[in-house]
N, C-alpha and C positions, 0 to 999 in steps of 0.2 A: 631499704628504700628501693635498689634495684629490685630485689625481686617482687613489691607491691607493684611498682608501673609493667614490669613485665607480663603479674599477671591480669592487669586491669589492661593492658594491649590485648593480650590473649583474648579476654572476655570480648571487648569490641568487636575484634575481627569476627569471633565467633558467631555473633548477633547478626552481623552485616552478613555473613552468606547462609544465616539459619532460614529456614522453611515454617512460616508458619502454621501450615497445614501439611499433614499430608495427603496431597492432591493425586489423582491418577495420571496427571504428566506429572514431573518433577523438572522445576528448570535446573539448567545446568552449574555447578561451581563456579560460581560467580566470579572470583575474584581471581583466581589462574584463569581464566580465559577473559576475561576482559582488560581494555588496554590501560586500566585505572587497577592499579593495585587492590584499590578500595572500591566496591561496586556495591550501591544498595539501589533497592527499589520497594517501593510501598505493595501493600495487598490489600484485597480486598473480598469480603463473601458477602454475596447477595441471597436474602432469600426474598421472593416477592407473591405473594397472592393477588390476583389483579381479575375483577369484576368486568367483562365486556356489554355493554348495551349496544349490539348492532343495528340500533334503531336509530336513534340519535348520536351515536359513534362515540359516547362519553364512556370511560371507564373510573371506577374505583380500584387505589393500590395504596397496600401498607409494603410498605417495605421495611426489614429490618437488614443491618449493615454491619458487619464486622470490620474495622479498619485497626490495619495495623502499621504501625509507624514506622519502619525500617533506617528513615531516616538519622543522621547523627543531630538533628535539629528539634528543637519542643516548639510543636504548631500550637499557635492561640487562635489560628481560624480555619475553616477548612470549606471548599468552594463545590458545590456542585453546578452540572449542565442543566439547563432546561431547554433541549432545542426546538422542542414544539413552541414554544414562543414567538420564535422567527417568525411565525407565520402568522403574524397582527400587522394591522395596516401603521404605517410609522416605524415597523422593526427596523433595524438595520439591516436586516437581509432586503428590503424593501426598498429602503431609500440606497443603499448599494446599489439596486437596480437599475433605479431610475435615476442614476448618474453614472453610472462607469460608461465608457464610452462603446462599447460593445455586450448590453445585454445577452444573460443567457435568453433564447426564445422557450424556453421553460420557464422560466420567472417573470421576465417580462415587468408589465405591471400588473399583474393579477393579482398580487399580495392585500393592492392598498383595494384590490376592488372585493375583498371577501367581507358576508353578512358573518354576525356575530355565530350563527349557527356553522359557520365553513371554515373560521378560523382553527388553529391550536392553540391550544394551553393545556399546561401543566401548571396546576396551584396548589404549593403546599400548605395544610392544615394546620398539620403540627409535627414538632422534630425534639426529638429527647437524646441527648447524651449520655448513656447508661443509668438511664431511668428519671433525668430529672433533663427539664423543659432549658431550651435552649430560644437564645435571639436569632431571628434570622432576619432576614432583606432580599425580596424581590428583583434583580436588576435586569432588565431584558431577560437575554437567557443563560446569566447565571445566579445561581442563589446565593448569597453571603451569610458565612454563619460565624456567630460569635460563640466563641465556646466558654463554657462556665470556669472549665479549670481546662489546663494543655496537655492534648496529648504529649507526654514524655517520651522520649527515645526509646525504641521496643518495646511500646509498651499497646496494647491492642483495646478499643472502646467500640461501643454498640450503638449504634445510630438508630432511633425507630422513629419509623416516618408516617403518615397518612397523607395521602394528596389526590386529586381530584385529575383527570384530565381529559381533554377532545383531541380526536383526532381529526387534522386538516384536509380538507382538501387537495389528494395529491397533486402540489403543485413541482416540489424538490426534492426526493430519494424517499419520501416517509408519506402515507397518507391513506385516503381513503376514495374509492369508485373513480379506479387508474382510467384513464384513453381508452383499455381492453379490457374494460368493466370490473377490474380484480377489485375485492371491497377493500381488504386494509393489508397496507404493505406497511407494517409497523419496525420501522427502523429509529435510532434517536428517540423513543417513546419515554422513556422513564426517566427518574433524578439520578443521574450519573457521577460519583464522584470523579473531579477534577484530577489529572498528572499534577502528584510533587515530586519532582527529581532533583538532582544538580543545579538545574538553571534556575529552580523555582518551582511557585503554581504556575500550572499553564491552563489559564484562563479566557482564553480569545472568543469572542461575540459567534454565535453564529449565523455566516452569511454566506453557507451552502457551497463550503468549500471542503476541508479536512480535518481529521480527528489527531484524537492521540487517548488513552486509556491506560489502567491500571489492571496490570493480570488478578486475576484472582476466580471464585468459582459460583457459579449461577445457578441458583434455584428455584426457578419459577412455575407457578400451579393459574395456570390462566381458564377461569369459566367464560364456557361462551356458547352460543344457540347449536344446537345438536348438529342441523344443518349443514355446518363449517367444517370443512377440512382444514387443519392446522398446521402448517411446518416451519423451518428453520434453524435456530441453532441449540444444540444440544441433543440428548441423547431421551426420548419418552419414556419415561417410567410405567406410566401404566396403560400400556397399549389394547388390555382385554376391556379394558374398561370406556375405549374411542374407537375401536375398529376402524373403518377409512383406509385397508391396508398395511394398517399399523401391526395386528396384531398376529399371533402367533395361531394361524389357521386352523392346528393339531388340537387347538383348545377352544373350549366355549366361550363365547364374550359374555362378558359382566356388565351389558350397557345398563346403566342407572335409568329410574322414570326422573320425568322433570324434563322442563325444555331446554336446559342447557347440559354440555357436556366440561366433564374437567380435565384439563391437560394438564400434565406432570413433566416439566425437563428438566434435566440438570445436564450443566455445561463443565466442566472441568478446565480452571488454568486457562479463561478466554481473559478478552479483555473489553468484550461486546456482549449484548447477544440481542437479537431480532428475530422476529415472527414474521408469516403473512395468513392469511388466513381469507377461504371463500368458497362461497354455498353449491359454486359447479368446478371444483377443482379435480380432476384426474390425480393418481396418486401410483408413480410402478416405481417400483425397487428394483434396482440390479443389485446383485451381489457378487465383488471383483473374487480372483481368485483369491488374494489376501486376504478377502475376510471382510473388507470396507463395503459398508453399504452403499450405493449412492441413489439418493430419492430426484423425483422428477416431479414437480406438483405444477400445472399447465391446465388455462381451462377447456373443459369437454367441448363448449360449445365457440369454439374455434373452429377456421374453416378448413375442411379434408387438409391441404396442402398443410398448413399450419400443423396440424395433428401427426401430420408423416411424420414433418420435419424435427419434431419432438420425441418423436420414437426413434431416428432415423440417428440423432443425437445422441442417446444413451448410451452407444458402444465407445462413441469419439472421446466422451465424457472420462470413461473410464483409462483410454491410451494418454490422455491429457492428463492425470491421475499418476498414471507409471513414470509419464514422462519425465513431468516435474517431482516427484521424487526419487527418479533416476539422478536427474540433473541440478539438482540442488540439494532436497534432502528429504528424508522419507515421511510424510504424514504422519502424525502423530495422532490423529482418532480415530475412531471406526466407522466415521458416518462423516457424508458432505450431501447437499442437496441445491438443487437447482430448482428456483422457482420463479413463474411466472410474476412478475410484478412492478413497483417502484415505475422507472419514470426514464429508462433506459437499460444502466448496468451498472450496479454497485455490490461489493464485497462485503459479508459479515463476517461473521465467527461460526465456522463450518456450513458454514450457506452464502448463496449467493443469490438475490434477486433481479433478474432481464426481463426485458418487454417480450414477448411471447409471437406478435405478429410481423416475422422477418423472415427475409430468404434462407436456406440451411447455411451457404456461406456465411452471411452474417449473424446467423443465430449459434454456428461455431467459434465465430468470433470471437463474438462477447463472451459465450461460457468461457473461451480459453483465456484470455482479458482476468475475470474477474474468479478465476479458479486460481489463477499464479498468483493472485493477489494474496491469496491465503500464506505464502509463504512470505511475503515482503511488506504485507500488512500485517497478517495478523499470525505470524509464527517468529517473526524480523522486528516486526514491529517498531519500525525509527518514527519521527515525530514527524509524522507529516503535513501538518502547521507551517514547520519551521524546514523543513524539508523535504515537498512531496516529492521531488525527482529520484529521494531515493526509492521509494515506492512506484508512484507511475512508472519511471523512465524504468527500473530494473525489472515492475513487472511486463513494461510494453517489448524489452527485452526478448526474454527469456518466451515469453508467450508467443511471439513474433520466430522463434528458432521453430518453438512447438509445431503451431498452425502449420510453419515450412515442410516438415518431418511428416508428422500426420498425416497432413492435405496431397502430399508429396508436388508438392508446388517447385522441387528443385533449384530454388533462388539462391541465387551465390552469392548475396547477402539480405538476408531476412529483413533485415533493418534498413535497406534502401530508403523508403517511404518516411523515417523518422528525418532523415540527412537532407531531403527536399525538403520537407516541412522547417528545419531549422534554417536552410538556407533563404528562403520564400522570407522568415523573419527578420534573418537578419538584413537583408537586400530593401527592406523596406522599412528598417530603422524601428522596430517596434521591440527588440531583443531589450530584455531587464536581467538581472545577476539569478543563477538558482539558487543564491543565498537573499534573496527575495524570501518575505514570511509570505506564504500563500495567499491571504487576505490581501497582499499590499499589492499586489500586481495594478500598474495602470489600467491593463487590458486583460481582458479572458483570453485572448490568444497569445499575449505573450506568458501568461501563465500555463494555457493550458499545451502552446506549442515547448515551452521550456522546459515542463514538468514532464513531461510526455517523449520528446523526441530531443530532446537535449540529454535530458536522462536516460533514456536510451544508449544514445551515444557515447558518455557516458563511459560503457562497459564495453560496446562495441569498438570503438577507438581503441580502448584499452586492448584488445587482440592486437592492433597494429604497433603497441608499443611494448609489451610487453610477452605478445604470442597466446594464440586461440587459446593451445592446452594450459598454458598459465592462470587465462582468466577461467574456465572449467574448472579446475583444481581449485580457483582462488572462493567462487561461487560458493562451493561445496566446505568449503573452512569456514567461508563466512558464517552459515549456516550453522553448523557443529558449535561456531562459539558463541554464536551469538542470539541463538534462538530461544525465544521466549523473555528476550531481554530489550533494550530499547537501544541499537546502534544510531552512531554519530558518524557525521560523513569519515571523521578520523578513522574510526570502526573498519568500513571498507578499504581505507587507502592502504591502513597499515597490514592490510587483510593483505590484500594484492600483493604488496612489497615483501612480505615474509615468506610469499612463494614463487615470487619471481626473482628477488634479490638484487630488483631495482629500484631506486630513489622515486617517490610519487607525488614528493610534496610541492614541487611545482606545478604537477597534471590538477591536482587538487584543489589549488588556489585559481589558477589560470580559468580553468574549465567552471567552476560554480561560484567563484567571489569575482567574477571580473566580466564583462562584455569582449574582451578581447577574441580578435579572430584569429583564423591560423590562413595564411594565404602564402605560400609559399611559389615560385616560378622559376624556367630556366633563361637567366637572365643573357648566357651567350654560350655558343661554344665553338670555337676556334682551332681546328686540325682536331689533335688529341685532346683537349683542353677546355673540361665543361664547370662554369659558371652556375652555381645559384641562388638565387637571392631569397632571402624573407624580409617579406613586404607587411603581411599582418605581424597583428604586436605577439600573439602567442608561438613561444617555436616549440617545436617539435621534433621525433627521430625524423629522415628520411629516406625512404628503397625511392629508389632510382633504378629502372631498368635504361638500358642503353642495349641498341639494334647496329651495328657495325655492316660496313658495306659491302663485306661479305656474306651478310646474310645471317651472322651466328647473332646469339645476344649475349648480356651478362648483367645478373641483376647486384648492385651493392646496397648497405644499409650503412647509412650516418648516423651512428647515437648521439642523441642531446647529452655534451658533458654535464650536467646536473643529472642525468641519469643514475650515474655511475654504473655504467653495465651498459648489456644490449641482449635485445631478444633472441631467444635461441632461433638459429636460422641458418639457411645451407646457403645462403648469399656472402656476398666478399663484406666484410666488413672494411671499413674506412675508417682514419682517423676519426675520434667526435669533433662534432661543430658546439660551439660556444654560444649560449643566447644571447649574448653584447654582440655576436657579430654577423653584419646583415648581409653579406655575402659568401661561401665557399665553394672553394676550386681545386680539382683535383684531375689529374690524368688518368686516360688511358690507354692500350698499347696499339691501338689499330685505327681510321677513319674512322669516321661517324658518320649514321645513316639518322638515327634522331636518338628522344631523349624521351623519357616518361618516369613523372613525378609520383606515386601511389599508384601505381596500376590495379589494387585493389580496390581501390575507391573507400576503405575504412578510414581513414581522414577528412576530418569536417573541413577540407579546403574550401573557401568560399565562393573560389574563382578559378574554374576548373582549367578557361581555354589556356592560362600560361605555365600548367603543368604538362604541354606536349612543345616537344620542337623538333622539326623537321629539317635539316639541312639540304636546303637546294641544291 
């Protein structure tokens, strides 16, 4: 009897960190490196044929779907996205709108003002489960499907689909005949299967906030008017056959007759993938020294500046490139592409789409913004539904060192900018938990200031507590174990604490399940004898530098006893201070000229003026 359960454990594990394909990444050994002994995750293979009429902006797509069930649970349903939906007058991306109390001015009301011809949808025909007809249900934009018999635990079914759909109006990240004439920025276009993990399905409305996906590999053959130049994510297969750049110069093209052209990708091991596509697109390859392509599709008929600026980009593109897999961890494909389009600046899977008519400062920006994305969205990949700050905030991070570096902007802290923006919110009462699901935010600025510059912070604070090279090191682990997987804020914390060998689970709670501030001050100091209090609810380590009236200084550091540790540092360390207790006092050996609470300024103090004191 022992040895049946030993081998039927055996088998399980087995399944749980098995590959159902072999893909050209390979994620990594699941279950040692994750902080769950037991780690699965589902997959998925897309192949899609999909018909463009850039007359009317309707296309036809059959999709057919491999899913495999990784899971230790037998599903009886299984839920796809439809996010062109959103975009009907009544959606809930709509009536979100026209109630949250700070519309975005991209949405606005323009939803409920589109003709049937400017809407999106996506409608499915019909949907078979390994050859026979299944029930399905319409519901805003997701589909509900009843399955005929359940998929069983590792056990892999074929989904074939046919369905109809428009493209909208770009009003939010997807669309068609952008502000700078791009014709279709097609993001969110297809029937997407639904994330089942640990928690569940995760099935939330879409109302032009944040995703979450399912790795697996993308095969898409898109027809469409010769005219088009096409790019995005994945790798063209058959490039003699599209020329536009595409092809391999030393050879003859093989363009087809007929007024449309066919495009061939495949994506390897994404968990997206997006197009954009337009009849005056410029199209130049750089080629790094590694090997990586990186494409640049911008339209011609921009003005001189605009066109510099685009050229002027492609080298920055490529140090932003080194950067971040210097400083995190190395890219994993051969190709990334920058493209003109969408509705601002948003991340796909080995592409990224920005508006085209910006200064080069801000058109390095955003590239560097939504290039870092690639590792925290879509190589990290946490649930950013239920978590954007680990995404925004790590990629406004790391992006924010980058531009520093590059631009050689010299700032001695990159991240200043996020620290204002959190303090601005919370000084005016609008601050919500970043355990906040992204939808539920009262406000778009306390979302998008929390997700962004609290998340930030974030990792930047974390220098002040734990030391710069710690959190570097800690980055770079994160990465190795965690990539191509879906981390949990747990993920990060126990990240950090394994290479710093400090305690995190109060930074953890405090900082993303709680409103709590940190406002610390020096409450008094008397001859040798300096006082100081916490006044906000969250405590913290404290450096204190102290100025002596002979002119010399001497900096100390107070560890939070929940720490258990302190940062490495050439400063004097001090007894820890205790979080129960609201004041501490300690001597030392000379007069006192004043006092200074963070002199780095990496603590989100909220209330800067009673971290200095001056002795009269």
């Amino acid at each position: 009897m022992k040895k049946i359960l030993f081998l039927l454990l055996s088998v399980i594990m087995i399944v749980s960190c098995a590959q159902t394909k072999d893909v050209q990444y390979k994620q990594k050994e699941s279950a040692s490196k994750s902080s769950n002994n037991y780690y699965w995750q589902q997959h998925v293979d897309y192949t899609m044929d999909i018909d463009m009429n850039v007359n009317n902006y309707q296309y036809k797509g059959k999709q057919k779907l491999v899913y495999t069930n990784n899971s230790p649970d037998d599903l009886n349903k299984v839920f796809y996205h439809l996010y062109f939906n959103a975009f009907q007058p009544g959606s809930q991306m709509d009536v979100r709108s026209l109630n949250i109390k700070d519309p975005s001015g991209k949405i606005g009301d323009r939803i409920g003002k589109l003709k049937p011809n400017e809407i999106g949808y996506i409608k499915v025909n019909s949907l078979q489960q390994d050859g026979v007809t299944v029930n399905f249900e319409t519901v805003g934009t997701i589909l509900e499907v009843t399955l005929n018999k359940p998929i069983k635990s590792g056990e892999s079914v074929i989904f074939d689909m046919n369905f109809d759909a428009q493209v909208p109006i770009q009003i939010r990240r997807s669309g068609r005949n952008s502000k700078e004439g791009v014709a279709l920025s097609m993001s969110q276009w297809y029937p997407k299967m639904a994330e089942y993990d640990f928690q569940g399905w995760h099935t939330p409305p879409y109302i032009a906030r944040e995703f979450h996906g399912v790795w697996g590999d993308f095969d898409v053959t898109l027809h469409i008017d010769k005219n088009y130049v096409v790019g995005g994510s994945g790798y063209l297969q058959n490039p003699q056959e599209v020329g536009h750049n595409y092809q391999d110069k030393s050879k003859p093209l093989n363009l087809p007759k007929g007024d449309k052209l066919t495009w061939h990708f495949k994506a390897p091991n994404v968990h997206d993938f997006m197009w954009a596509a337009d009849s005056e697109y410029n199209h130049d390859v750089l080629t790094m020294e590694n090997g990586i392509d990186l494409h640049f599709l911008y339209k011609k008929t921009l003005d001189a500046k605009y066109l510099k600026n685009w050229k002027d980009l492609q080298p920055k593109t490529a140090e932003l490139m080194t950067y971040f897999s210097e400083n995190v961890g190395q890219y994993p494909y051969k190709q990334y592409s920058v493209i003109q389009g969408g509705d601002g600046g948003m991340e796909y899977a080995m592409s990224t789409l920005v508006t085209g008519k910006r200064s080069f400062g801000s058109l390095f920006g955003v590239t560097a913004h939504e290039m870092a994305h690639t590792w925290f969205q879509f190589l990290l990949a946490s649930n950013e539904s239920l978590h954007p700050w680990m995404d925004e905030g790590f990629t406004t991070y790391i992006s924010n060192y980058a531009s520093n570096e590059i631009m050689n902007r010299n700032r001695a802290n990159p991240n200043a900018g996020s620290y204002r923006g959190y303090r601005a919110l919370v000084t005016r009462g609008f601050e919500e938990p970043l355990s906040t699901h992204a939808d539920r935010y009262h406000t778009n600025w306390a979302y998008g200031t929390g997700s962004y510059s609290k998340g930030a912070i974030f990792l930047s604070q974390l220098e002040y507590i734990i030391g710069k090279d710690n959190v570097a090191k800690g980055l770079k682990k994160y990465f190795d174990d965690f990539s191509f997987k879906h981390p949990t804020p747990n993920d990060i914390k126990r990240t950090m604490e394994k290479v710093s060998g400090i305690h995190l689970d109060w930074y953890l709670n405090e900082w993303t399940q709680t409103t709590h501030t940190i406002d610390y001050g020096v409450k008094s100091v008397n001859d040798k004898t300096i006082t100081l209090e916490r006044i906000g609810k969250m405590p913290m380590p404290i450096d204190v530098e102290v100025e002596f009236t002979d002119g010399s200084k001497q900096s100390y550091n107070i560890p939070l006893r929940m720490m258990r540790g302190e940062k490495p540092t050439a400063t004097k360390i001090l007894e820890d201070w205790t979080w129960a207790h609201p004041t501490y006092s300690f001597e030392v050996a000379k007069p006192i000229k004043s006092v200074i609470i963070d002199k780095s300024g990496l603590m989100a103090d909220i209330k800067l003026e009673n971290n200095i004191f001056k002795v009269e």
